[in-house]
N, C-alpha and C positions, 0 to 999 in steps of 0.2 A: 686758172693759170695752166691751159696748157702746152703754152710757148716759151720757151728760154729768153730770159734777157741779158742782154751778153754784155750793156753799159753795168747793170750792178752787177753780174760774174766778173768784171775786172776789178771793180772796185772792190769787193768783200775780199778777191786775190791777192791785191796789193798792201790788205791789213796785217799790220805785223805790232803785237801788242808783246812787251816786257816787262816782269816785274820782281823786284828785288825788295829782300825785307831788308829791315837796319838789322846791322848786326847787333847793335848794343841793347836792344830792345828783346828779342828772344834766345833764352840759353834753354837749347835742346834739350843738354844732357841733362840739366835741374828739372826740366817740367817730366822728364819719364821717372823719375824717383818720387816719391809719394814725402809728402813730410808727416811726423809723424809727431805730435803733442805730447808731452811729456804727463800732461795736466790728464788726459783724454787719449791712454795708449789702448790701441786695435790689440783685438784678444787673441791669445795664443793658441787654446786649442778652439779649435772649428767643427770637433765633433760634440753634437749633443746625445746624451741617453735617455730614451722614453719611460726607462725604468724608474730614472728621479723624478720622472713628474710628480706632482701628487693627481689625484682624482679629484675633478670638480673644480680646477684652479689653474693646470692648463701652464703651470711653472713650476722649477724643481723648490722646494721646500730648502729653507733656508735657516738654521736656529738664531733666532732672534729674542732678545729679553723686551717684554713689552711692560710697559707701565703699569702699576695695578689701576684697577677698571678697564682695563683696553683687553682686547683681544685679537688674534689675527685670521686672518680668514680658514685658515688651516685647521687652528685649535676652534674656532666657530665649528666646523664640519665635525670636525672630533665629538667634541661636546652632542651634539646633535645625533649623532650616530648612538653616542654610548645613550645617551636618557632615549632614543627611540627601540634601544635593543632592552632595554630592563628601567623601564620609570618609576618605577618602587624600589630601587636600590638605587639608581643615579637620580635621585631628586635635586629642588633646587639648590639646599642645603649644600649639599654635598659637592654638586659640582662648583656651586659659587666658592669653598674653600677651595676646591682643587684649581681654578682657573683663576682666585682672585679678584672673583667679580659681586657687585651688592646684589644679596637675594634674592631682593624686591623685583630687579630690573631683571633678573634672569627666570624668575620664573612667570613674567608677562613674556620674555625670549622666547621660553618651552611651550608657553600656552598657544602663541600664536603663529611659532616659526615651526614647520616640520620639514622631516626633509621627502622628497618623495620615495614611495611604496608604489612596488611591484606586484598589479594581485594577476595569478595567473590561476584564470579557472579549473577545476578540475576533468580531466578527457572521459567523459561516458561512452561508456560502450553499449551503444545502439545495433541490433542485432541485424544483418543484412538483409535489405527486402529484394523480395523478387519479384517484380511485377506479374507476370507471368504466375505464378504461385498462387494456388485456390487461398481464398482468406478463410478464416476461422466461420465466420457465420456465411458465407457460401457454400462452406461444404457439409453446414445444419441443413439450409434450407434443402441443399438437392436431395437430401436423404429422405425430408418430408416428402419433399414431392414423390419421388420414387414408391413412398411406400403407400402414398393416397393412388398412386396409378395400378399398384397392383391389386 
């Protein structure tokens, strides 16, 4: 198309489109205000602290009373922590009075859950090579030789 057609240039000219909402169907001022559930009220403060997190759980910890035999994910870690730092003092025994939990079930827990370990090997100190540098049994042999030459 690259000529002008000047029958629809008049026509698309001559369109003239209006359009009015009901009034009774949208009230402005209502829809800019948020409503706000009495049931389900938006929370007050907006700031979170990284400090409450706990480790491993990734939300702030929360005291809660749990049932006997139940445990929460938190006292899980706990638990886990103390029998992986000293398992001859926090046995199953022990920790099952302290968290509440049957023995039996907790110490198939300790046998089969750990948590993970960090081995970081130890840095040896390897003495610096120099390539360039006579080695130990090069500077045997050049001696023999030297002294079969003279």
């Amino acid at each position: 198309m690259s000529s002008k057609d000047s029958a629809l240039h008049t026509r698309l000219r001559d369109v003239y489109v209006e359009s009015h909402d009901p009034p009774d169907l949208v009230d402005y001022q209502e829809n800019k205000q948020r409503h706000q559930n009495p049931e389900k009220p938006l929370p007050v403060n907006r700031t979170s602290s990284f400090a409450e997190l706990h480790p491993g759980v990734g939300r702030a910890t929360k005291v809660t009373t749990t049932k006997r035999g139940k445990i929460t994910l938190e006292s899980a870690l706990d638990m886990l922590t103390e029998h992986g730092k000293n398992p001859d003092v926090n046995d199953a025994e022990r920790l099952a009075n302290t968290y509440r939990l049957n023995p039996d079930t907790l110490s198939h827990v300790l046998k089969h859950y750990q948590l993970f370990k960090i081995h970081i090997p130890e840095v040896k100190e390897t003495p610096d090579f120099d390539p360039l540098k006579a080695g130990q049994t090069w500077v045997e042999d050049t001696k023999d030789e030297l002294k079969g030459a003279i």
